[in-house]
C-alpha positions in Angstrom: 192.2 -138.2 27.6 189.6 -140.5 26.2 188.6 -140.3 22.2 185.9 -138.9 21.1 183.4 -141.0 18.7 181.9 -139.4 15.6 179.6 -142.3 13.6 180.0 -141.3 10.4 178.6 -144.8 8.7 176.2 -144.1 5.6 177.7 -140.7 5.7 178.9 -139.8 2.2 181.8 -137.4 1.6 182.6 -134.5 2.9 180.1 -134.8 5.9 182.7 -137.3 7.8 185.4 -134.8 7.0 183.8 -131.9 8.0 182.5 -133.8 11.6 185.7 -134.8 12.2 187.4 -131.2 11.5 184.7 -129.0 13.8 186.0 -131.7 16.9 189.4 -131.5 16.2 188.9 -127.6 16.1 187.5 -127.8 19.8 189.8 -129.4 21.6 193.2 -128.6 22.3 194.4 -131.8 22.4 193.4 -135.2 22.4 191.7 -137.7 20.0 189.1 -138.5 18.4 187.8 -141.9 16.5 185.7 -141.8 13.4 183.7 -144.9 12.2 183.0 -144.6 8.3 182.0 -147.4 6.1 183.3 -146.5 2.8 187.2 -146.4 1.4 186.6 -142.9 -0.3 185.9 -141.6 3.5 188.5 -143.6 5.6 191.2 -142.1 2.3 190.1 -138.4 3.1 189.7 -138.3 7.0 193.6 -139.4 6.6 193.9 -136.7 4.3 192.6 -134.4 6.6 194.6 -135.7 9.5 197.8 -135.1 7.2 196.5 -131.3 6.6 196.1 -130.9 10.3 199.6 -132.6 11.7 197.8 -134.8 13.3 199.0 -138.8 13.8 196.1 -140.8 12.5 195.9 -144.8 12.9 193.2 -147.1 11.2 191.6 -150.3 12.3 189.2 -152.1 10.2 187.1 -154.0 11.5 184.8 -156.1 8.5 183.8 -153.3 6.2 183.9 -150.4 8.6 187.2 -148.3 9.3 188.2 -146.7 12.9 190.0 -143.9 12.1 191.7 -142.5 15.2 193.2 -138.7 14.8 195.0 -137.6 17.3 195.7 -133.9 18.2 198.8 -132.8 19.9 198.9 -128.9 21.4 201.4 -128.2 18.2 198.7 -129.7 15.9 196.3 -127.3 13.9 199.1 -124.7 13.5 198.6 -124.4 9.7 198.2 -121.7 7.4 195.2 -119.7 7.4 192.9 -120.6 4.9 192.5 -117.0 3.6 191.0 -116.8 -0.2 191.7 -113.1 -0.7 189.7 -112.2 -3.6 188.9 -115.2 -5.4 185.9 -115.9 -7.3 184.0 -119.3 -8.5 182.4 -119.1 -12.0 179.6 -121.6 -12.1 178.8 -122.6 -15.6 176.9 -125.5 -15.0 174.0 -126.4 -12.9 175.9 -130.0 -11.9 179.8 -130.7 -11.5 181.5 -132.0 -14.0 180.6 -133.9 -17.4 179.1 -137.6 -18.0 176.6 -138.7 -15.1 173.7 -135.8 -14.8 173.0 -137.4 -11.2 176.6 -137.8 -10.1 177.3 -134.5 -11.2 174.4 -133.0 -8.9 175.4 -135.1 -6.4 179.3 -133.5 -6.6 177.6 -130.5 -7.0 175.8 -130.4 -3.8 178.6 -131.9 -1.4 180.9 -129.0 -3.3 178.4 -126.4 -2.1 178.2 -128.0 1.6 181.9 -128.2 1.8 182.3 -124.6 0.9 180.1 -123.5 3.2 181.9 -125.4 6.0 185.4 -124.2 4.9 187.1 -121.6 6.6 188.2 -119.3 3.5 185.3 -118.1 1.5 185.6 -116.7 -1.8 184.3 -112.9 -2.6 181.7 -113.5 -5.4 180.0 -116.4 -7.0 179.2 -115.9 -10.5 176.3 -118.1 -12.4 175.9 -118.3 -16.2 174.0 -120.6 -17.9 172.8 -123.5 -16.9 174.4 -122.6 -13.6 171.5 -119.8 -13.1 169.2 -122.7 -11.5 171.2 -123.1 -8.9 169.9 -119.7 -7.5 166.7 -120.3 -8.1 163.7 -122.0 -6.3 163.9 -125.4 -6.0 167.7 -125.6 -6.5 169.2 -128.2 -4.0 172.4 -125.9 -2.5 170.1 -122.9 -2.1 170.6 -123.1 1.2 173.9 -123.6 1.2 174.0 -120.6 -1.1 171.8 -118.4 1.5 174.3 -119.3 3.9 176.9 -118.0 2.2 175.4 -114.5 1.2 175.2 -114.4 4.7 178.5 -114.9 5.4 179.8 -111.7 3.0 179.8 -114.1 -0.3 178.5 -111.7 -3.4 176.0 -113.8 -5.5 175.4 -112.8 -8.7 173.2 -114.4 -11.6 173.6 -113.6 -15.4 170.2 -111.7 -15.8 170.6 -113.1 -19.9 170.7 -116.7 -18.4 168.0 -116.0 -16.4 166.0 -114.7 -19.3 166.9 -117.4 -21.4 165.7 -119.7 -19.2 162.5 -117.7 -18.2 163.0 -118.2 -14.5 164.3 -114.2 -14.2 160.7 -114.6 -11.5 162.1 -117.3 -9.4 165.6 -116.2 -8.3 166.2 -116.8 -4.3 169.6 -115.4 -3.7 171.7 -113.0 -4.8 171.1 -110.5 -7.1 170.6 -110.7 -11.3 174.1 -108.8 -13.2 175.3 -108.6 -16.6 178.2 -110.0 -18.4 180.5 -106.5 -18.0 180.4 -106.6 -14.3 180.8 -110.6 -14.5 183.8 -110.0 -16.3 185.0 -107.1 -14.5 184.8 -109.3 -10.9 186.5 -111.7 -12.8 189.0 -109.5 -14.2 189.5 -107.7 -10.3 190.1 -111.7 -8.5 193.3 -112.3 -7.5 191.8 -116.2 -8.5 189.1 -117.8 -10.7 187.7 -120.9 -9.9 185.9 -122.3 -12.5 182.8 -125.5 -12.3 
């Protein structure tokens, strides 16, 4: 069987990863080759490949890497991705501390990757600065649309919302108080916290 090609060059992180997984997840077996042009992609597509059971071989050729995952009929057999009742406390409207534009940039692929993963968690909670996120304007409100969609229960401190004086401009999910924050938090089998 010939390999599939995914060009994944300019592509940042997880897009490459999450290309390479929905073609891997459609065929039964086979191979597939993705070009990426960065050392932080070619590390996690072998990552992936790893996860999967899959055999994976790199080539580079001058700064690009062809990465070559190949599926065998036993491949894929891994453990369902299942999050039972978990749910992720967003305290912050970026990821992380230090850069303000790297840590909207993390926050954003975060929010695209979970969308694209097979295990969603039950709620979403969003205190403080994390309330803009569900807002207009907010860069992963799609993302975060597509999720409500998908079962996820989106809630936004209503004294965060206040505070901020953008109670007017939530998009998604619905405003809440610290007891039932708490109480979801308390009921979660696992907290994630940003």
């Amino acid at each position: 069987m010939e390999s599939q090609i995914i060009d994944a060059r300019g592509l940042s992180c997880p897009i490459p990863v999450v290309n390479t997984k929905k073609v891997l997840e459609a065929i039964t077996k086979g191979s597939v080759t993705t070009i990426v042009d960065n050392d932080a992609a070619k590390d996690n597509l072998l990552t992936l490949a790893r996860g999967l059971g899959c055999e994976a071989d790199v080539q580079q050729k001058g700064n690009e890497y062809y990465i070559q995952i190949t599926k065998k009929e036993t491949s894929l057999h891994t453990e369902e991705h299942e999050t039972g009742n978990t749910a992720i406390f967003v305290s912050s409207s970026e990821m992380g501390h230090g850069s303000k534009e790297l840590g909207e940039i993390l926050m954003k692929s975060f929010m695209f990757a979970l969308v694209e993963s097979d295990g969603l968690p039950q709620s979403m909670l969003f205190v403080n600065s994390g309330v803009y996120l569900t807002c207009e304007n907010s860069p992963v409100l799609e993302h975060l649309m597509n999720l409500e969609k998908r079962g996820v229960e989106i809630l936004s401190c209503g004294t965060c919302l206040d505070y901020f004086k953008i109670k007017a401009k939530l998009c998604v999910g619905q405003m809440t108080n610290m007891y039932t924050i708490l109480e979801t938090m308390s009921n979660a089998n696992k907290v994630i916290s940003l």
